[in-house]
N, C-alpha and C positions, 0 to 999 in steps of 0.2 A: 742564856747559854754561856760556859765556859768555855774560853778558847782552849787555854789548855788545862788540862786537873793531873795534877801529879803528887801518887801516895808511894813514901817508902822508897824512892829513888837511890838505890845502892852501884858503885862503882868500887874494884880493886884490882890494883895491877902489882904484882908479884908480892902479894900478901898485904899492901898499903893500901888502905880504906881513902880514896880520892874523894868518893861521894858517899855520904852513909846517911842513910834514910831518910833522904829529904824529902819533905811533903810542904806540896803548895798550889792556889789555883789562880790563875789568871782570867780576868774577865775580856769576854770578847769587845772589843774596841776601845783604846788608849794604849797608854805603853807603860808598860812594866821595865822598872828597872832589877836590875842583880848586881848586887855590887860581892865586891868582897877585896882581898889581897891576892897579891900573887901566889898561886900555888892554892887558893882557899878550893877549886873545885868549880869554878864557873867555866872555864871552857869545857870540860868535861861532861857536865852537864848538858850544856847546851850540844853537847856532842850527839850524847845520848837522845834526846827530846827532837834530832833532827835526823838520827835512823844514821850517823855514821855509824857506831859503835854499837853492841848491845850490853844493855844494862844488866846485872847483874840478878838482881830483883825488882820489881817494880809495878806499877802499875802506872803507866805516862799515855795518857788521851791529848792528840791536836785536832783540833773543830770535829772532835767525835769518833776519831780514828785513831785505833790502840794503837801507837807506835812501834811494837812488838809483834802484833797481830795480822796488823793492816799497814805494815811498813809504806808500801808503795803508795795507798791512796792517801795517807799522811804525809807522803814527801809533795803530789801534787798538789796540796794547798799552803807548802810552806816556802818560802825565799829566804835565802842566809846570805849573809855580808862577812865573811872572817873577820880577824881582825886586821891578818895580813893580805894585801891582794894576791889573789891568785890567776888571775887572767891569763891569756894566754898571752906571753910578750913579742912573738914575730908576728902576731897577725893584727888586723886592725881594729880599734875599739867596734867599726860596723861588725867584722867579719864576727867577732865575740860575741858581740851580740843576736846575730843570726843563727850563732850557732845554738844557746842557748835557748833561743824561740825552736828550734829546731827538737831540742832535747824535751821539749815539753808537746811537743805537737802540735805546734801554732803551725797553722795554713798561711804559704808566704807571705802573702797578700798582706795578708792580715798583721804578719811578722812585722814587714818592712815599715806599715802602720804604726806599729807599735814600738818600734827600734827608732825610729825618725822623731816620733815625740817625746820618749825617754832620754834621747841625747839632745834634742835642744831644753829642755828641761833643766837638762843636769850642765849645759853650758858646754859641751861637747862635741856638735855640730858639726863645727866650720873641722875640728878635727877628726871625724868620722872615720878618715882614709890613714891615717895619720897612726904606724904600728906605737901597740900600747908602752913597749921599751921606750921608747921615748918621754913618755908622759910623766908628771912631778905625782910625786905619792898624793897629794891633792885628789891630782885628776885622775889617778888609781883608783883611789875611793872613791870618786864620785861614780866611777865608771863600773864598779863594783855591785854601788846601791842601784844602779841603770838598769844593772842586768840583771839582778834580784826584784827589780819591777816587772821586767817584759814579762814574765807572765800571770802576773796580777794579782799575785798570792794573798790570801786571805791573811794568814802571821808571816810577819815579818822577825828572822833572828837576827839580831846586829851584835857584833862582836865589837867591842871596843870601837867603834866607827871616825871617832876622829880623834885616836890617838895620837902625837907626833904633827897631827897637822899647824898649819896656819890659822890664824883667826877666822882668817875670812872663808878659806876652806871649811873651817868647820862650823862657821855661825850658815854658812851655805846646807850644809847639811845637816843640820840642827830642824833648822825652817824645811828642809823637804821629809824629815819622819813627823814632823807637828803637820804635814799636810797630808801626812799618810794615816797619821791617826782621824783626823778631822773627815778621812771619806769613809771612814766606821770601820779599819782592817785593825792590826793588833799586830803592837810594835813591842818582843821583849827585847832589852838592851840592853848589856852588860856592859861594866864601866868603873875604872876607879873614881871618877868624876862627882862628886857628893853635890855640885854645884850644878853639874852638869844637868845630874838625876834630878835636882830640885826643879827647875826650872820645865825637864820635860815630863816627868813621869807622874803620874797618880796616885798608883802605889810601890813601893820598893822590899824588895826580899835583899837579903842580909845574908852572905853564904861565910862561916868559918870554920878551916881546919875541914871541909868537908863535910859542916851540919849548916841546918837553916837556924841563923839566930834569932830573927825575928821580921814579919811582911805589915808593914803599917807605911800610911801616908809620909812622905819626905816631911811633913810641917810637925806632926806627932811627935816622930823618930829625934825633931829637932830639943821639942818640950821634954822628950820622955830624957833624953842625953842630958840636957842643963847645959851651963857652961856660959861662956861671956859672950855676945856677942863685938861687930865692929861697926863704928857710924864715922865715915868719912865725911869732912866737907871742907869748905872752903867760903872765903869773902871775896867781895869786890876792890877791896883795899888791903893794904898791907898792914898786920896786926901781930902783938907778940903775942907767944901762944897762951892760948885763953881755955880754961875750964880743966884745967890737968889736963891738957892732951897730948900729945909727941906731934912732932911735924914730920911727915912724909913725903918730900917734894917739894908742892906747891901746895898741898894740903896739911890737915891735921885730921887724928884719930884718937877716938875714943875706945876703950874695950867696958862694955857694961853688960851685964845681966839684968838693966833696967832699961831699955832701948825708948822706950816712951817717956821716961822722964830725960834721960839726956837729949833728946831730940828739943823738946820743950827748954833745957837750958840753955840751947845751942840758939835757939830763934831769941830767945828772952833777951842774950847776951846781945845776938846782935842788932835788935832793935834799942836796945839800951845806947849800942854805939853808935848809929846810926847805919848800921853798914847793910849791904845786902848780903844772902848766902847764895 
């Protein structure tokens, strides 16, 4: 089953084609990336597919429910992340999240269950009471993805999710959509992040000027592009630079579009000199 199937997807706001006839499907469990540029059409999108906005023309199915047709039982199985937080800022990451359980018709009980595991999770906890004005755009996000948990949505939309963060904020919530894909729900992603997408996504759709340029695996997308790669390394010793390489730091860098043969001249070199990499 597809999670979501979308033909023909058209959006225009005062005569400007923002989305024009994008068609693509997403398979139910992993995560889809969308990348594109600013202004290509991906928030818009995602706008549309999550019953803000109506689309123009279309045909946009999530887990089987027309988005147009069946607005409401399509918004019940879907969770959105902005890009920017929108939480509510004088109340407390609990109370947000209660509320939200509240919005979907979670029985308290079962709320408070589900609000209590979702912030210690997300590393939230000890600040539950703790209004969300307070909190670093980090803990915005995280508390964002929290509350796009509590009710256990089938797809998940994430908008840019760790834009602007920290490393470790975002290597944080990196590791909890790879855990949301892993329990079979359906994570689309959108992202300038080309690096990002490789590392999470399966498959990637490509949005430009407001068309689909093309939906193939991050690894394809790599082949079909060409272009040089980079092999970073380093010795155990200090060495002048070896192999054509530039120094960067503490290390040296290669750019080749042969990445298997320089790897092999890089070990050759340095067991030649004795050294280690």
């Amino acid at each position: 089953m597809e999670a979501i199937e979308v033909e023909n997807l058209s959006k225009s706001f005062d005569g400007l084609k923002a989305v024009d006839c994008v068609s693509f499907n997403v398979p139910k469990g992993g995560i889809f990336g969308f990348l594109g540029p600013n202004g290509a059409g991906k928030t818009t999108t995602v706008r549309m597919l999550t019953g803000v906005i109506k689309p123009d023309s279309s045909v946009a199915i999530v887990m089987g429910h027309d988005i147009v047709q069946e607005t409401q039982k399509a918004k019940e199985v879907i969770g959105v992340v902005p890009e920017t937080a929108n939480a509510y800022l004088d109340l407390t990451a609990w109370r947000n999240m209660m509320l939200i359980a509240s919005l979907y018709g979670i029985p308290r009980r079962e709320a408070e269950r589900r609000v209590r595991t979702q912030l210690k999770e997300f590393g939230l906890y000890e600040r539950r009471n703790s209004k969300v004005k307070g909190f670093s755009k980090g803990m915005q996000q995280r508390l964002m993805l929290a509350m796009a948990q509590v009710s256990d949505s089938e797809v998940l939309f994430l908008d840019e999710p760790t834009s602007g963060l920290d490393v470790q904020s975002a290597r944080r919530i990196r590791q909890k959509i790879m855990e949301i894909r892993d329990e079979g729900r359906t994570v689309f992603l959108t992202s300038h992040n080309m690096q990002e997408v490789s590392v999470l996504c399966e498959r990637v759709g490509i949005l430009k000027n407001g068309k689909m340029v093309t939906v193939d695996s991050p690894e394809n997308l790599r082949h079909r592009i060409g272009g040089s790669l980079t092999v970073e390394f380093c010795f155990d010793q200090t060495v002048s630079v070896p192999l054509n390489a530039e120094r960067v730091g503490d290390k040296f860098r290669i750019y080749t579009a042969k990445p298997h043969d320089t790897i092999c001249s890089i070990v050759e070199f340095a067991a030649h000199n004795q050294l280690n990499i």
